[in-house]
C-alpha positions in Angstrom: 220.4 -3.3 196.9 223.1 -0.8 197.7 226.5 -1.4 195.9 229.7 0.8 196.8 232.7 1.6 194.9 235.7 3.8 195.6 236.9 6.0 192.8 240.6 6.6 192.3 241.4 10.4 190.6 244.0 10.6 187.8 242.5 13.5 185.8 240.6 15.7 184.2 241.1 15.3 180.2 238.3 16.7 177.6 237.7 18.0 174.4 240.1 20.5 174.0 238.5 24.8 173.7 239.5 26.2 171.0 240.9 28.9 173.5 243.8 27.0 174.2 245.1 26.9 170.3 247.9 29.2 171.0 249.3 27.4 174.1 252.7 26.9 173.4 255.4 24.5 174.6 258.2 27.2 174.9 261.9 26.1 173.6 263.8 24.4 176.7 260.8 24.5 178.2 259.4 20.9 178.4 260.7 18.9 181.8 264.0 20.8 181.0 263.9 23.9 183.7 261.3 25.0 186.0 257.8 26.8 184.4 258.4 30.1 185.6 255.2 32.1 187.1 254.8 35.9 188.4 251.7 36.2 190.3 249.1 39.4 189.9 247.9 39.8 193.4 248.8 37.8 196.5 245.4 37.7 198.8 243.9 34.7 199.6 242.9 33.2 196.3 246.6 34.0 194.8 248.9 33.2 197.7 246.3 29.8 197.5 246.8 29.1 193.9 250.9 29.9 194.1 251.3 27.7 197.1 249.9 25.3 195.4 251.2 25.3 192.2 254.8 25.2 194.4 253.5 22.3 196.1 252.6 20.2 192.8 254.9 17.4 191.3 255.9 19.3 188.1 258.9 22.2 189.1 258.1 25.5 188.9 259.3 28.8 189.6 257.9 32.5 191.1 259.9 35.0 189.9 257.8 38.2 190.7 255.0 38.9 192.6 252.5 42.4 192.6 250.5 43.2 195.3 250.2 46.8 197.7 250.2 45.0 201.4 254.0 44.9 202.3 252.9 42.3 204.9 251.5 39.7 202.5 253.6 40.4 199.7 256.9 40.2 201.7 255.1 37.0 202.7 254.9 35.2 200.0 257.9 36.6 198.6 260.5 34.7 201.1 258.3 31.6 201.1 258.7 30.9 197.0 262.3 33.2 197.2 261.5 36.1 195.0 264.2 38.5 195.2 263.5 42.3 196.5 263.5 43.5 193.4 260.8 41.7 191.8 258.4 42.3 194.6 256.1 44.8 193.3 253.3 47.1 195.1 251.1 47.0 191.9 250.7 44.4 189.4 250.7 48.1 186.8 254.6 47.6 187.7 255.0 44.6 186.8 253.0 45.0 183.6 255.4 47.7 183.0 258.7 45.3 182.7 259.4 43.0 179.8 257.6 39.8 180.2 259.4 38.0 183.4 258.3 34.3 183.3 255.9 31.8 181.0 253.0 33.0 182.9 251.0 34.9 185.2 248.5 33.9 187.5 246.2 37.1 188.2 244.0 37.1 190.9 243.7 41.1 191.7 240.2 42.7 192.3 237.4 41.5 189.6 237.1 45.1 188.8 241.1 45.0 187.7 240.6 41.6 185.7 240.3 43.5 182.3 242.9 45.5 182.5 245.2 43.1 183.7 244.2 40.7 181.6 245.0 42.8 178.1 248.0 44.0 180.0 249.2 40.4 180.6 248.6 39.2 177.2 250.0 41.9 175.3 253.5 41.2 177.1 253.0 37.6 175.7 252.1 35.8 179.1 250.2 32.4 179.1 247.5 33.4 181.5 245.7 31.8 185.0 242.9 34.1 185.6 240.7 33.9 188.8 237.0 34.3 188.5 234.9 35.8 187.1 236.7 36.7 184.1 235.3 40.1 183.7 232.3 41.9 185.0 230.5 42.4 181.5 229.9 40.3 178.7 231.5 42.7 176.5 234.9 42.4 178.6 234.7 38.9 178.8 234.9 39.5 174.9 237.7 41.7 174.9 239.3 39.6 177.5 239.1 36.8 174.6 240.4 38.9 172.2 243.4 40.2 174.1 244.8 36.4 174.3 243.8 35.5 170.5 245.4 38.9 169.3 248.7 37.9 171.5 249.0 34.5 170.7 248.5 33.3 174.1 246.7 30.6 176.0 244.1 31.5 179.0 242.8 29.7 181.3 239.6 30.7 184.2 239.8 29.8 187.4 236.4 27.5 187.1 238.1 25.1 189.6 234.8 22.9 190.1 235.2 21.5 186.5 238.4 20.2 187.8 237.8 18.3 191.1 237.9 14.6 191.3 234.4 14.2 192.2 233.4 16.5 189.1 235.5 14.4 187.3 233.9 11.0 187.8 230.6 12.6 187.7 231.0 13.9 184.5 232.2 10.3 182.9 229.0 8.4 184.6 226.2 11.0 182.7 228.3 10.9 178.8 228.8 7.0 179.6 224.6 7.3 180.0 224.5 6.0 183.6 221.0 7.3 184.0 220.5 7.8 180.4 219.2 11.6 179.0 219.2 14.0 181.4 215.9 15.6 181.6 216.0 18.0 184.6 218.5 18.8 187.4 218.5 20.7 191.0 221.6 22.5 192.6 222.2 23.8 195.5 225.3 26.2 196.4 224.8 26.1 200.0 227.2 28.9 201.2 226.8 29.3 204.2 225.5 31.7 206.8 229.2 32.8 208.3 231.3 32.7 204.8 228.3 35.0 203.5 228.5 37.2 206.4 232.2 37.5 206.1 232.4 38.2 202.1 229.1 38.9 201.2 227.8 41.1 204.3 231.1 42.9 205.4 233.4 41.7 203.0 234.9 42.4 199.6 231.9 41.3 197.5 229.4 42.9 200.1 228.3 46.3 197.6 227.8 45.8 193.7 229.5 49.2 192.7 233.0 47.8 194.6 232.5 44.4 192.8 229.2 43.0 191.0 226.2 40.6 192.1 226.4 37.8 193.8 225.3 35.1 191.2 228.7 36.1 189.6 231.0 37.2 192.4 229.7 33.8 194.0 228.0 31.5 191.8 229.5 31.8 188.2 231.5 28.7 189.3 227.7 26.6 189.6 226.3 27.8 186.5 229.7 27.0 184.1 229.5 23.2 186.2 225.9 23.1 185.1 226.8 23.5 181.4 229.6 21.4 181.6 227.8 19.0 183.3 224.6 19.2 181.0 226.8 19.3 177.8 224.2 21.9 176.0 223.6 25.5 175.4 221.4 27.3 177.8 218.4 29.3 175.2 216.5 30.7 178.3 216.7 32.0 181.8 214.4 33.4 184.6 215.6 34.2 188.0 214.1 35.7 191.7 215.8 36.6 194.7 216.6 39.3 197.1 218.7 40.9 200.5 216.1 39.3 202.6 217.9 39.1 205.7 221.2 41.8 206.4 218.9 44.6 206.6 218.7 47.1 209.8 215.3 46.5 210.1 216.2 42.9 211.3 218.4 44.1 214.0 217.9 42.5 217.2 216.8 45.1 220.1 220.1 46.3 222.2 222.3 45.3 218.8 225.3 47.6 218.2 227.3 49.4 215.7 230.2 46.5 216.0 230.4 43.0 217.9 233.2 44.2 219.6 230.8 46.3 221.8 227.2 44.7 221.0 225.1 43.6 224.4 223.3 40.5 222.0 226.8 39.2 220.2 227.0 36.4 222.6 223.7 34.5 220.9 223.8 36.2 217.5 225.3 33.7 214.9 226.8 36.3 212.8 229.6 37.1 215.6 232.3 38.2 214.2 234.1 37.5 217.4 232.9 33.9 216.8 234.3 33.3 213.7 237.7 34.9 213.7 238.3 33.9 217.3 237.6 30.4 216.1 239.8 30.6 213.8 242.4 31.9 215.6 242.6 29.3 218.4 241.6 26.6 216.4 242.4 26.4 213.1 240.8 25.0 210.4 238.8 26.7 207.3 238.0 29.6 209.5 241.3 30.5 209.9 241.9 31.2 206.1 239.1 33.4 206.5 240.5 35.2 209.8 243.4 35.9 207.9 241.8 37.7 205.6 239.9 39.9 208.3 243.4 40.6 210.0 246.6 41.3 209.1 248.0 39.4 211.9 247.0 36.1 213.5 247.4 37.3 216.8 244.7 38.4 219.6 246.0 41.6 219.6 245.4 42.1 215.8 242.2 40.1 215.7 240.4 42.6 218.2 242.2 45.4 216.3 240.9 44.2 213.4 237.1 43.5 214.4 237.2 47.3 216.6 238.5 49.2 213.3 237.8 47.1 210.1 235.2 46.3 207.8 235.3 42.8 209.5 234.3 43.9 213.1 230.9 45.5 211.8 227.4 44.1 212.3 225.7 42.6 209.7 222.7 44.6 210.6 224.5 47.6 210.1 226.6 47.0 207.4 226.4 49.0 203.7 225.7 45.4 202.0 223.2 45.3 199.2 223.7 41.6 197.2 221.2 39.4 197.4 221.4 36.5 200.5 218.8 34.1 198.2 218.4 33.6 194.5 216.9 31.1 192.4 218.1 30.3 188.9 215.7 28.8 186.5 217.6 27.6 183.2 216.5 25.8 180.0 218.9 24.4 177.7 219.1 23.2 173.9 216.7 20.3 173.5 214.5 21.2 176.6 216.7 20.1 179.3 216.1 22.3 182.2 217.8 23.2 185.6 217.1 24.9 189.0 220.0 26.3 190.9 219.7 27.7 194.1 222.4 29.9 195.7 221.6 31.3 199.7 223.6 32.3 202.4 221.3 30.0 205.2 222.8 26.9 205.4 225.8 25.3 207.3 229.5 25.4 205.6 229.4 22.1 203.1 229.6 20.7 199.9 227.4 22.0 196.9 224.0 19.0 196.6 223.0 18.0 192.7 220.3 15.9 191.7 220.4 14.8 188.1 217.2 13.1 186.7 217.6 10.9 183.8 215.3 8.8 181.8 217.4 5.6 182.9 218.1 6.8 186.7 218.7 9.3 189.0 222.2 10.7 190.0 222.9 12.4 193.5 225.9 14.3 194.3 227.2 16.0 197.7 230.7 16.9 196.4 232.5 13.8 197.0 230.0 10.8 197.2 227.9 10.4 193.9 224.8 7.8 194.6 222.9 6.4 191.1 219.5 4.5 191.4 218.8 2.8 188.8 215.5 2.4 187.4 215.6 -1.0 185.7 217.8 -2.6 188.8 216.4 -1.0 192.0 220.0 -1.3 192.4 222.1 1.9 194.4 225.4 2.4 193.1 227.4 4.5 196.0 230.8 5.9 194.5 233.1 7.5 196.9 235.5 9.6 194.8 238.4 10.0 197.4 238.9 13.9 197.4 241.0 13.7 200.6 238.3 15.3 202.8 239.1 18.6 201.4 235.3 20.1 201.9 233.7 23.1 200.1 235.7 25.7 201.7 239.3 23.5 201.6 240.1 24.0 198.0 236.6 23.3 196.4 236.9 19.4 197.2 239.8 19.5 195.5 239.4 21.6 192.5 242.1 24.2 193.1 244.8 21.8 193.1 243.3 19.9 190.5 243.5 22.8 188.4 246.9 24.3 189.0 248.2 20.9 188.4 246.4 20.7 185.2 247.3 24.3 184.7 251.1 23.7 185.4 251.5 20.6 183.3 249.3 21.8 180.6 252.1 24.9 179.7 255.4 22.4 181.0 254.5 19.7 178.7 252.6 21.3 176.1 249.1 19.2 176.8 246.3 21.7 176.6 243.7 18.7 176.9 244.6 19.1 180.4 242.6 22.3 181.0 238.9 22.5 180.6 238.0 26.5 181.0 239.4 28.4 178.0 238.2 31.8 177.2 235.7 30.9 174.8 233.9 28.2 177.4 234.1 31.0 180.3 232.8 33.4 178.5 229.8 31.5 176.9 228.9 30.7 180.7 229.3 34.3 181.9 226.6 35.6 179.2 224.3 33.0 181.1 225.1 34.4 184.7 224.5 38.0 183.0 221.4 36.5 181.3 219.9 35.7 184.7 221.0 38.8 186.8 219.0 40.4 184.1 215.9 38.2 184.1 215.8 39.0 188.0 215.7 42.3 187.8 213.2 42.8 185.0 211.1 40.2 186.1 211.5 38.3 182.6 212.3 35.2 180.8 215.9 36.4 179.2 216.3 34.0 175.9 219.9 34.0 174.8 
């Protein structure tokens, strides 16, 4: 027998990290005036995260934005009405003022996260920071530091902790739903054109202009895994490859760019169409076509695909990530887990199975299914995320967590937010852990 239920979000409490000790509730702050917010870097992640932050019931304020694209700065600027003279090219200038606001939402490069994080903090900035939180264990440590020296509360950007599906899932395995977890599969299905725009021509395409894959991508799946599993991870083992975006997998007759290649009508890595797509229609893709242009016009589109990164094939691109990876984990008291990232698969929601000694859990980002092994009976749960899919705001999670983020430092409720320093950075000596087991070859024991 099937029975289904319909799941209403209110959200996200927990135990509180100790991270988020020094989160203060400012004086006059509290429902009073606005939270007031300068954001580090206005790409797509931080214009995202301001926009929604404005967007949210509790009032808030930008008062400063950094980034070096006049275009996208100037932007965002007239949309949240930041005046001229807090619109930065850098976010080194505005690190360089007495602190503006109550905090900072940085979302520059990964490579910049350090520095910008200790900058931040220093100034005495409650801090949003975008993952990953550094690009080594030891500056996730530093990163740590920096906010405990200051007195100041940080937050990462794991925004799958926070969506309503994660939510309710979370609440069925601690109220023992399917009793003890014993094993779990997941699957971050990322799909074959979102890898070929970021991963193959994109920002996160080479490791020495950002890091690996399971981090750049996937440190979001293994911090849900722990979060999820509730233990501490003691070994790790890990295979995977660039299997695929090689030259030697070139189709015969393809060229240099799409723009000019005789086979880009049936190859489904066309950049022509993905950012035509999302030009004329809308949707996800166009998020991602305004990151390959500056413009969303034709004339900037085909500019951009003749001249830019965004243009080239993925056959003849300088990518060297991996496009598959397995991730083989084993945590405190035996529980173990398989995680699978790859770039073949359609656009969609991550998949979970959790196996229990009482039931079996199944997850697809908003519909949670548990069987039961004493009823026979299927419990379906719909959890109502507003059809916001994988690539709309992580089903959810990233206005889940600016909301939690924006009431957490208005009302002075740091139970609100779930990804401190300490938790992010616990989950980031994992992901290390397992880069380093696939390139030796070994079981990494932490």
């Amino acid at each position: 027998m099937t029975v289904t239920v319909t799941y209403t979000h209110t959200h996200a409490t927990g135990a509180t990290d100790q991270s988020f000790s020094n989160l203060r509730t400012h004086p006059g702050r509290a429902l009073d005036r606005p939270l007031t917010l300068v954001l580090a870097g206005a790409g797509a992640r931080g214009t995202g995260y301001a926009d929604l932050a404005a967007d949210g019931t509790t009032p808030v304020s930008f008062v400063a934005v950094a980034d070096p694209r006049t275009g996208r700065r100037d932007e965002l600027a007239d949309r949240h009405s930041i005046p001229q003279e807090r619109r930065y090219t850098d976010w080194r200038e505005l690190a360089a003022v007495p602190r503006l606001a109550d905090a900072v939402i940085i979302a520059v490069q990964d490579s910049m996260h350090l520095e910008a994080a200790e900058a931040f903090a220093a100034l005495g900035y409650d801090i949003l920071l975008e993952k990953p939180m550094a690009l080594s264990a030891e500056d996730c440590d530093r990163i740590a530091a920096a906010a405990e020296a200051a007195g100041v509360s940080l937050t990462v950007c794991h925004v799958m902790r926070y969506s309503p599906y994660s939510e309710r899932l979370k609440a069925l395995v601690d109220q023992g739903r399917i009793g003890d977890i014993v094993s779990v599969q997941h699957l971050e299905p990322i799909g074959y054109w979102h890898f070929a725009h970021s991963f193959v021509r994109g920002n996160w395409s080479r490791e020495e202009r950002s890091s690996f894959a399971l981090l750049t991508k996937s440190c979001h799946d293994i911090d849900w895994l722990g979060h999820i599993v509730g233990r501490p991870v003691e070994a790790v083992s890990s295979f995977g490859s660039l299997r695929h975006f090689r030259a030697e997998n070139a189709p015969a007759g393809a060229g240099e760019r799409c723009v000019s290649c005789a086979v880009e009508p049936s190859c489904p890595y066309s950049a022509r169409k993905l950012y035509q797509i999302g030009l004329r229609e809308g949707g996800v893709k166009r998020y991602f076509t305004r990151i390959a242009s500056d413009e969303l016009t034709e004339e900037a589109v085909e500019q951009a695909m003749a001249d830019g990164p965004y243009g080239r094939c993925v056959y003849r691109s300088d990518n060297d990530v991996v496009d598959h990876q397995v991730v083989s984990l084993q945590y405190e008291g035996g529980v173990t887990a398989a995680f699978t990232l790859t770039a073949f698969t359609p656009q969609e929601n991550r998949h979970t199975k959790i196996f229990g000694t009482l039931g079996q859990l199944t997850g697809d980002g908003r519909t949670i299914e548990i069987y039961d092994f004493t009823t026979d009976e299927r419990t379906v749960i719909d959890t109502d995320n507003g059809g916001s899919s994988a690539a709309e705001g992580h089903g959810g999670g990233d206005a889940a967590l600016l909301d939690a983020f924006v009431r957490a430092h208005h009302e002075g409720r740091p139970e609100l937010l779930l990804t401190g320093a300490n938790a992010s950075r616990d989950s980031h000596r994992v992901v290390f852990a397992a880069e380093r087991a696939r390139l030796t070859g070994q079981v990494v024991r932490l």
